[in-house]
C-alpha positions in Angstrom: 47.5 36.0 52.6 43.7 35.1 52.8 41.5 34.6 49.5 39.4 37.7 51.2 42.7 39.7 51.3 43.7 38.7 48.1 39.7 39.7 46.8 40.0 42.9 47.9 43.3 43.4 46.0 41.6 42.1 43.3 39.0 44.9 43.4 41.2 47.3 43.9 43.2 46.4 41.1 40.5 46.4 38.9 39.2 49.7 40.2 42.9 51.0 39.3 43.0 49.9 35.9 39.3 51.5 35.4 40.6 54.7 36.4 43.1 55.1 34.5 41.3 53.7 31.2 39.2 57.1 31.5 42.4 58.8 30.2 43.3 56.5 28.0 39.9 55.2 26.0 38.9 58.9 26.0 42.7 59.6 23.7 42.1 57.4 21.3 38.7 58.3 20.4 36.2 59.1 18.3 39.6 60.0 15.8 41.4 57.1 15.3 38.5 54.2 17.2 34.6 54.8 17.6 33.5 53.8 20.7 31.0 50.9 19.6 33.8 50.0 17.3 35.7 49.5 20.2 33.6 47.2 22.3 33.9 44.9 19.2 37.3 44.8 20.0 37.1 44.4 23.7 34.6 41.6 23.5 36.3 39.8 20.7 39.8 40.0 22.6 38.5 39.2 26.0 36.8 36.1 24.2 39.6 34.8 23.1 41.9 35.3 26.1 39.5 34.1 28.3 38.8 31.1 26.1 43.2 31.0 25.8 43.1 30.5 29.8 39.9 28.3 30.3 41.7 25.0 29.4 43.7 25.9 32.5 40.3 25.5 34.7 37.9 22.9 35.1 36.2 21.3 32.5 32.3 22.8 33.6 29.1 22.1 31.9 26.4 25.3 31.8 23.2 23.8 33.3 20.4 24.9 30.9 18.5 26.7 33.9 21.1 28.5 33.9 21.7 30.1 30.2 18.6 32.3 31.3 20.9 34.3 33.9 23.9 34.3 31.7 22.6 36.0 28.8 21.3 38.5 31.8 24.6 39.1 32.8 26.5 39.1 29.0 23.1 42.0 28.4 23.8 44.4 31.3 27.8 43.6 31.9 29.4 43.5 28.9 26.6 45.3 26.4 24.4 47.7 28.0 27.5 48.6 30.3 30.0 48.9 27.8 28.0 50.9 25.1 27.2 53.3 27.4 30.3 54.4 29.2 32.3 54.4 25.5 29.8 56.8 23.9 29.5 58.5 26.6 33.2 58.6 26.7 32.9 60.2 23.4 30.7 62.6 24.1 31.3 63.9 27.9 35.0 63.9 29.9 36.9 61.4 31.9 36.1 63.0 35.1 32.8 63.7 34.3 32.9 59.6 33.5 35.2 58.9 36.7 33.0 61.0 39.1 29.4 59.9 37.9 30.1 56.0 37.9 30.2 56.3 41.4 26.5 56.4 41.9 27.1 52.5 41.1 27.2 51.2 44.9 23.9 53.0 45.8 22.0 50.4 42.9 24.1 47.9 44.2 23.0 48.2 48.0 19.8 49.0 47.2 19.6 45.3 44.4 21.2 43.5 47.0 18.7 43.9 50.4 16.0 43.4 47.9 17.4 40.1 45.8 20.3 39.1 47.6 18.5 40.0 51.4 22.4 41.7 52.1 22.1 43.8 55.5 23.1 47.7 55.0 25.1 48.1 57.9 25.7 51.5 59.8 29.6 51.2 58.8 28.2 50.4 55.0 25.7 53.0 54.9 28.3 55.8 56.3 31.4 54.3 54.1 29.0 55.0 51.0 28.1 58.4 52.3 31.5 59.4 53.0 32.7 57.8 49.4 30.4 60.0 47.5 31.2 63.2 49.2 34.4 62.7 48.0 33.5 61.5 44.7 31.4 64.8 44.4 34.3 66.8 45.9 36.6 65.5 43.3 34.1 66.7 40.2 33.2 69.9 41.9 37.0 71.5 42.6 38.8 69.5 40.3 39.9 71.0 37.2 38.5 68.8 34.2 40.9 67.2 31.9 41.1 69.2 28.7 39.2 66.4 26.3 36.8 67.3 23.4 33.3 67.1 24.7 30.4 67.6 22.3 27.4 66.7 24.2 28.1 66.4 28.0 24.9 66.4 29.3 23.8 63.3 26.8 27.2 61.7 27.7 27.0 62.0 31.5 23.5 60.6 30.7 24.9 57.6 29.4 26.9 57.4 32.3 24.6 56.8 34.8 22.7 54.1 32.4 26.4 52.6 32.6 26.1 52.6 36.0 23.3 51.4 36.3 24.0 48.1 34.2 27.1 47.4 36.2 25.4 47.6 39.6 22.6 45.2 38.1 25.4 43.0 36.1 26.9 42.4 39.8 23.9 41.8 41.5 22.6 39.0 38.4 26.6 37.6 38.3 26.6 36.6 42.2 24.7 33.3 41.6 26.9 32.0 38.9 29.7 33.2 40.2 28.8 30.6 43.5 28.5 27.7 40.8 31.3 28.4 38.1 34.9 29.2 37.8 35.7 32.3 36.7 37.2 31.2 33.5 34.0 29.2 32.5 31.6 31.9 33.9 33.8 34.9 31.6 34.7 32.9 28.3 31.0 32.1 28.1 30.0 35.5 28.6 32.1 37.5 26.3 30.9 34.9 23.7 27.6 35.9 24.3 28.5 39.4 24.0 30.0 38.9 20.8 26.9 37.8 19.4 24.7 40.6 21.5 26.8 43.6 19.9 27.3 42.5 16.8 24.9 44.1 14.8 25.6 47.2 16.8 29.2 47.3 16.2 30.0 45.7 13.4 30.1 49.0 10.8 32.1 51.4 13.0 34.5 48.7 13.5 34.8 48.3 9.7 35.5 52.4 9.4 38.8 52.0 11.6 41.8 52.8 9.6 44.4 50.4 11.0 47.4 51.6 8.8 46.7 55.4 10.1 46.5 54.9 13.6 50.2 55.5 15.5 52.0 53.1 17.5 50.9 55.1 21.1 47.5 54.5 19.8 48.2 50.9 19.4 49.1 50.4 22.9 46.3 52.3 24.3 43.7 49.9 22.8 45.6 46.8 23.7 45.5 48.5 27.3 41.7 48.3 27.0 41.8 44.9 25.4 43.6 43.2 27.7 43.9 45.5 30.8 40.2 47.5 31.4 38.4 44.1 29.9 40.1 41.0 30.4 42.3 41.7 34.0 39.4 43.7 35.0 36.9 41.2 34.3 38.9 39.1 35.8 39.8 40.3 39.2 36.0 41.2 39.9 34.6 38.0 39.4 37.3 36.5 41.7 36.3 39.4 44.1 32.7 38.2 44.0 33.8 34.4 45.1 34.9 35.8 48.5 33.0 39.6 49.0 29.2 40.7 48.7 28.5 42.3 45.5 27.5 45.8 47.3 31.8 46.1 48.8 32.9 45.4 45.2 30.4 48.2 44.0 31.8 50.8 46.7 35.4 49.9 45.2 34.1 52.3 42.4 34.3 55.2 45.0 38.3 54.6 43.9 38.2 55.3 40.0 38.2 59.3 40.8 41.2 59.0 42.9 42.7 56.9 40.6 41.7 58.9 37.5 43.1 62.4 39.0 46.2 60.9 40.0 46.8 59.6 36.5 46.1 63.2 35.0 48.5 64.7 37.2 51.6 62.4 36.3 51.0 62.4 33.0 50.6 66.3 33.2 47.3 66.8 32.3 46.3 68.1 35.9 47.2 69.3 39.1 47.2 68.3 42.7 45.8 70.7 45.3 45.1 69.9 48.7 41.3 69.6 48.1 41.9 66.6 46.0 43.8 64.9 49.1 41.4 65.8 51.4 38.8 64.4 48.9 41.1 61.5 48.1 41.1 60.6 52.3 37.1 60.8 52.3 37.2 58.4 49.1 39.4 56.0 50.4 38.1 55.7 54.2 34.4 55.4 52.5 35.8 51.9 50.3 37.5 50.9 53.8 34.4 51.4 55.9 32.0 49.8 53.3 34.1 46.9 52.9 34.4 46.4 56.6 32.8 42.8 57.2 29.8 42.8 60.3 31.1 41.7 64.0 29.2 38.6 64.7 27.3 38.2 68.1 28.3 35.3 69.8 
């Protein structure tokens, strides 16, 4: 299997996990977790796992040029990105969240001919297209999960500042990604982020109530602990070694897909056949976008 078989598994995978975190973040929140008392957790716990796994790589030195960029990235990937999508979890649906992420890949095209000089191709350009019609298909005929929702339009708000970060955070991370092993580029990262949303997360982190919170609840924030944060992180920075930032951003087209499908077998939706016909558009728009140009010659 080629590394640039293996990097778009990797995406995928990560997209997967993403979608169903939707369900699952959205569950245990705001009654037994806050949501900026959660991204302590997540940035704590990746920290430490990636640190855990970082004797297993190379033994790398951070060029001082490069700090500059890194706090960039540890600011729009794991503060600005993170912050955003969990209130807004709070505050909006998982759909809603699922759906309006997707707008991701259109700041990551558009970052990437303008920093990274990447050529929109006529395949790229129509996969995207194609992926957001049936991103929008899935929000506009798809029955919402039942979740409490006090301020949608400020939540879905928060989404698209989510997804804006993330499409920036990939653009920013390319460089270093070139230069550093993953587990040097990540441990130093979620460090940084530690230190970034401290003062931001610090007292709803000290309002959870471990010794009410049940053992289902348990397992859904290890999920996002170690799943939506650490394998996540994981897989798309081993994507970006051996794809262009803008295919990893139209992997995002996925999370709907994967979100619905996760409703349905957990019973909390249903499947009609406008969600598969919405599900083909979705998945032949991440095909076509990730579709690498024929050389001449």
């Amino acid at each position: 299997m080629s590394k640039r078989t293996l990097a778009l598994l990797a995406a995928l995978g990560a997209t997967t996990i993403y979608g169903i975190n939707h369900t699952v973040a959205k569950g245990v929140m705001p009654t037994y977790i806050k949501p900026f008392g959660f991204i302590m957790l997540r940035v704590v716990g990746a920290a430490i796992l990636f640190w855990g796994i970082s004797f297993f790589g190379p033994k790398e030195k951070v060029e001082r040029k490069d700090w500059g960029r890194m706090l960039a990235c540890a600011v729009l990937g794991m503060s600005i990105n993170m912050l955003a999508f969990f209130k807004g979890l709070q505050l909006s649906t998982p759909i809603n969240s699922s759906v309006l992420i997707t707008i991701t890949p259109i700041f990551v095209v558009i970052l990437s001919a303008f920093f990274l000089k990447e050529r929109i191709t006529l395949n790229k350009g129509f996969g995207i297209f194609l992926g957001f019609i049936g991103a929008v298909t899935l929000i506009l005929f798809g029955a919402e999960i039942r979740q409490d929702a006090p301020n949608i339009p400020m939540g879905n708000f928060l989404f698209i500042i989510n997804a804006t970060a993330y499409g920036a955070y990939l653009i920013v991370a390319k460089k270093l990604v070139e230069k550093y092993h993953p587990f040097t580029l990540m441990k130093w990262l979620f460090t940084l982020a530690i230190i970034i949303n401290f003062p931001i997360t610090l007292p709803e982190f000290l309002e959870i109530e471990w010794a009410t919170i049940p053992p289902w609840a348990y397992i859904s924030i290890i999920f996002v602990v170690v799943g939506t944060t650490f394998l996540t992180y994981l897989f798309n920075v081993f994507a970006l070694t051996q794809l262009r930032a803008s295919t990893i951003g139209a992997f995002i087209y996925v999370q709907p897909l994967f979100g619905i499908l996760f409703a349905v077998f957990s019973g909390k939706d249903q499947l009609t056949l406008i969600k598969v016909l919405a599900a083909i558009f979705v998945l032949l728009g991440v095909y076509l976008a990730s579709m690498r140009p024929k050389r001449n010659g």
